[in-house]
C-alpha positions as CSV (number, residue, x, y, z in Angstrom):
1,X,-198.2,46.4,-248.2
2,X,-198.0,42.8,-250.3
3,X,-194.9,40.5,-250.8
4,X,-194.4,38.7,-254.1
5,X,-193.2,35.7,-253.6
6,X,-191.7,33.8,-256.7
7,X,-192.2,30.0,-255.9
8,X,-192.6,28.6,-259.2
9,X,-188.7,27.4,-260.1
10,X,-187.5,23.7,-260.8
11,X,-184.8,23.4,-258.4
12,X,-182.6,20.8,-260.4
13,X,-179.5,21.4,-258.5
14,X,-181.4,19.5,-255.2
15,X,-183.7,17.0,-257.3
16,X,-184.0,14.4,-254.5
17,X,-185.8,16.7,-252.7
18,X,-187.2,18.8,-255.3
19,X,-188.8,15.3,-257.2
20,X,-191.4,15.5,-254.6
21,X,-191.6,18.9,-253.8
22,X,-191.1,22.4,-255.0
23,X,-187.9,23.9,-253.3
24,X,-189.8,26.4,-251.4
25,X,-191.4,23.8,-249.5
26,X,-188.4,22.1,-248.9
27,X,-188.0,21.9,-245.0
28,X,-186.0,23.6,-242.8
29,X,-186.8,22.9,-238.9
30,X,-189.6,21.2,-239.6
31,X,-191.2,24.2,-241.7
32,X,-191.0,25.1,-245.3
33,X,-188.6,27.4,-246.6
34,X,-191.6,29.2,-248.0
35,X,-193.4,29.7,-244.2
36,X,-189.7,31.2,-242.9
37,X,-189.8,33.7,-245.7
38,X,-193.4,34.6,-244.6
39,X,-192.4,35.1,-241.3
40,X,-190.1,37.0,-241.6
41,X,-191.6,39.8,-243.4
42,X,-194.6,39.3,-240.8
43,X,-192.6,40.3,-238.4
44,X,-192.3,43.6,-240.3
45,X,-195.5,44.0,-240.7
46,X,-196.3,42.5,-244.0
47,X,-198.9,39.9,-243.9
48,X,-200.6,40.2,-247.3
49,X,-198.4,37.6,-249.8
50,X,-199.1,36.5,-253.4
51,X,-197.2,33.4,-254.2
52,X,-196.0,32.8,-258.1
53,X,-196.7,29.0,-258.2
54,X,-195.5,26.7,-261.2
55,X,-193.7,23.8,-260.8
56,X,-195.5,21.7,-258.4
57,X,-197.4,24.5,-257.4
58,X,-200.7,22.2,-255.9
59,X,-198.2,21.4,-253.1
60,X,-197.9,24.9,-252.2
61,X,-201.8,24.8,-252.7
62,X,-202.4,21.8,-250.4
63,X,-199.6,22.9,-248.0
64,X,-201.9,26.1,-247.5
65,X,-205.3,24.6,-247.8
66,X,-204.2,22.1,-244.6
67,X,-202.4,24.7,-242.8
68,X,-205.1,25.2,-240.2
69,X,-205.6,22.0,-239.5
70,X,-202.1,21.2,-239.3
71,X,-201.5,23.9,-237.0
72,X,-204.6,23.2,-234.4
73,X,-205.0,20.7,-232.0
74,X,-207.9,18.8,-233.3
75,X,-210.6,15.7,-232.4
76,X,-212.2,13.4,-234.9
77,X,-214.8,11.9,-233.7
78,X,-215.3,9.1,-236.2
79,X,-218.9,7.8,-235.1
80,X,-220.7,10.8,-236.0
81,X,-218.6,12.2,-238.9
82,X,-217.4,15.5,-236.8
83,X,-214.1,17.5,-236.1
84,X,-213.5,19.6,-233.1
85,X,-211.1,22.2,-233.2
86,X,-209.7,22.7,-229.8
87,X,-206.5,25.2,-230.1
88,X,-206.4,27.7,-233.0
89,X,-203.1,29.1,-233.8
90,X,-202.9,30.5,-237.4
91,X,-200.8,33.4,-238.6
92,X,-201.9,36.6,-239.6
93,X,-201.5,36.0,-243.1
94,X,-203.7,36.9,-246.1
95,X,-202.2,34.3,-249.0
96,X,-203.0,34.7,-252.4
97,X,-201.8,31.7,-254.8
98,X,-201.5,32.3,-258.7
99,X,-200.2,29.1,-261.5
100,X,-197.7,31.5,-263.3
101,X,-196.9,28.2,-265.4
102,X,-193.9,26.1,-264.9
103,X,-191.2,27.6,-267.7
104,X,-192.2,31.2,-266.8
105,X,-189.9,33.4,-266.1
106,X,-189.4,36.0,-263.7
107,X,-190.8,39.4,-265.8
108,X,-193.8,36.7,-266.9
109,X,-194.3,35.6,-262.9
110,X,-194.7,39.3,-262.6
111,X,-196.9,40.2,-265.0
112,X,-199.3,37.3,-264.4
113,X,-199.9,38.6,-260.8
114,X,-199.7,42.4,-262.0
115,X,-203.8,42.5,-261.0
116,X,-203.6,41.4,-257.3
117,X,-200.8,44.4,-256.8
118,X,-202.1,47.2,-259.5
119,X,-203.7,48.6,-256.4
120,X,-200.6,48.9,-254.4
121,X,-198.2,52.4,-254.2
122,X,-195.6,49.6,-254.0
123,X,-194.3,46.2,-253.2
124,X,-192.1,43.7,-251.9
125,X,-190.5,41.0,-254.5
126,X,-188.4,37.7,-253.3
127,X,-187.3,34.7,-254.4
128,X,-189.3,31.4,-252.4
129,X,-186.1,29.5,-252.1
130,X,-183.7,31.7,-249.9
131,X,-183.4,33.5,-246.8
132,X,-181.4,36.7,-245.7
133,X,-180.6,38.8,-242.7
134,X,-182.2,42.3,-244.0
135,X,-184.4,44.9,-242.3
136,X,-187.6,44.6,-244.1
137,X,-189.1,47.8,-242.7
138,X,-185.8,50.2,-242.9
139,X,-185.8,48.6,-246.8
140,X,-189.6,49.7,-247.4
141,X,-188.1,53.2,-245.6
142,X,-185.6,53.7,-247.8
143,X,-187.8,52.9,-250.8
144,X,-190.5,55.3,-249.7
145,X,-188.3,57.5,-248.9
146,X,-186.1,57.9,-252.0
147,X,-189.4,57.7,-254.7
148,X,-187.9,55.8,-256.9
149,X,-189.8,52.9,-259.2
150,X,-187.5,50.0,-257.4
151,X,-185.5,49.7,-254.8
152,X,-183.3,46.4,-254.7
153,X,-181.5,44.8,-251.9
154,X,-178.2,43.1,-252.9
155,X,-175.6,40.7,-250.7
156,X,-171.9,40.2,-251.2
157,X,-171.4,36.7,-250.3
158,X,-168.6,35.2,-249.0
159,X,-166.2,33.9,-251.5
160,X,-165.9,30.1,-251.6
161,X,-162.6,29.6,-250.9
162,X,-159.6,30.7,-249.0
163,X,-156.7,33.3,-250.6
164,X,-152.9,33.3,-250.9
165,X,-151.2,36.4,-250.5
166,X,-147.8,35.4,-252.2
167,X,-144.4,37.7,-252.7
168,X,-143.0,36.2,-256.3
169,X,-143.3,32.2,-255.2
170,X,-143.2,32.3,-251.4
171,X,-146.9,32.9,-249.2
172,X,-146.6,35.5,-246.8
173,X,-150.6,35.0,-246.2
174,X,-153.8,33.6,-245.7
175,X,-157.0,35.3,-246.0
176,X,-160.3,33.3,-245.2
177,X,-163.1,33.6,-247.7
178,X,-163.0,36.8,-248.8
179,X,-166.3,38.5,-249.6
180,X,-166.6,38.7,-253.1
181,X,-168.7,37.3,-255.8
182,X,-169.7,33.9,-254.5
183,X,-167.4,31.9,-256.7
């Protein structure tokens, strides 16, 4: 199975970092958002990705191209033009990387890398720029499972602030973030 990986927004809300960078490959313990999202469907077994570049997208390119290197323990040997690699450690990964054009949108991401999944019975579809707690495998289950064209898993995030329970103008309560709509 393949993940789609849309990487290609502008990420104005966090423009100092996103001036340089697109937001996928803005860091998070020293490793891209991007590489977390990769891991963690890896560890359920997907490790074939196609990545819907735009905005920026060469860093995704470069980050990728270097990513070898980066991850081996290496000697140059300057004198006679050579490199050594001494410790390999790659992941399992097969990553394809597609310009989708910067002011695409999502349906036109998707369409643009319809030919690298045409072969597949299905797929798995994210957004590059978050991360979420959900059970990769028991979601490609339930899709196979149920035979239907999507399957789509949602969150209720926490709401962002506090609630009064009131009785006419006195508070009889607090209740902390309740999940809700985000807002």
């Amino acid at each position: 199975m393949k993940a789609v990986i849309l990487a290609g927004g502008l990420g104005s809300r966090i423009s100092e970092e996103t001036h340089l960078k697109p937001k996928p490959m803005i860091e998070i313990g020293g490793k891209p958002i991007l590489w977390d999202i990769m891991k963690i469907y890896s560890a359920h077994g997907v490790h074939d990705f196609i990545v819907c570049c735009g905005y920026k997208g060469y860093v995704i390119k470069e980050y990728f191209a270097n990513y070898f290197l980066h991850m081996s323990d290496v000697t140059f040997d300057m004198v006679h033009n050579t490199m050594e690699v001494h410790r390999r450690q790659a992941e399992p990964w097969r990553v394809t990387l597609v310009d989708t054009g910067e002011d695409t949108l999502t349906g036109g991401r998707l369409k643009r890398v319809a030919e690298y999944v045409r072969a597949e019975n299905a797929f798995c579809f994210t957004y590059g720029d978050g991360l979420a707690d959900i059970d990769i495998t028991q979601e490609i289950a339930f899709h196979k499972s149920h035979g239907k064209l999507a399957t789509v898993a949602a969150v209720q995030p926490p709401g962002r602030y506090g609630a009064l329970q009131m009785d006419a103008s006195k508070v009889t309560g607090f209740t902390e973030k309740p999940r809700g709509d985000g807002g």
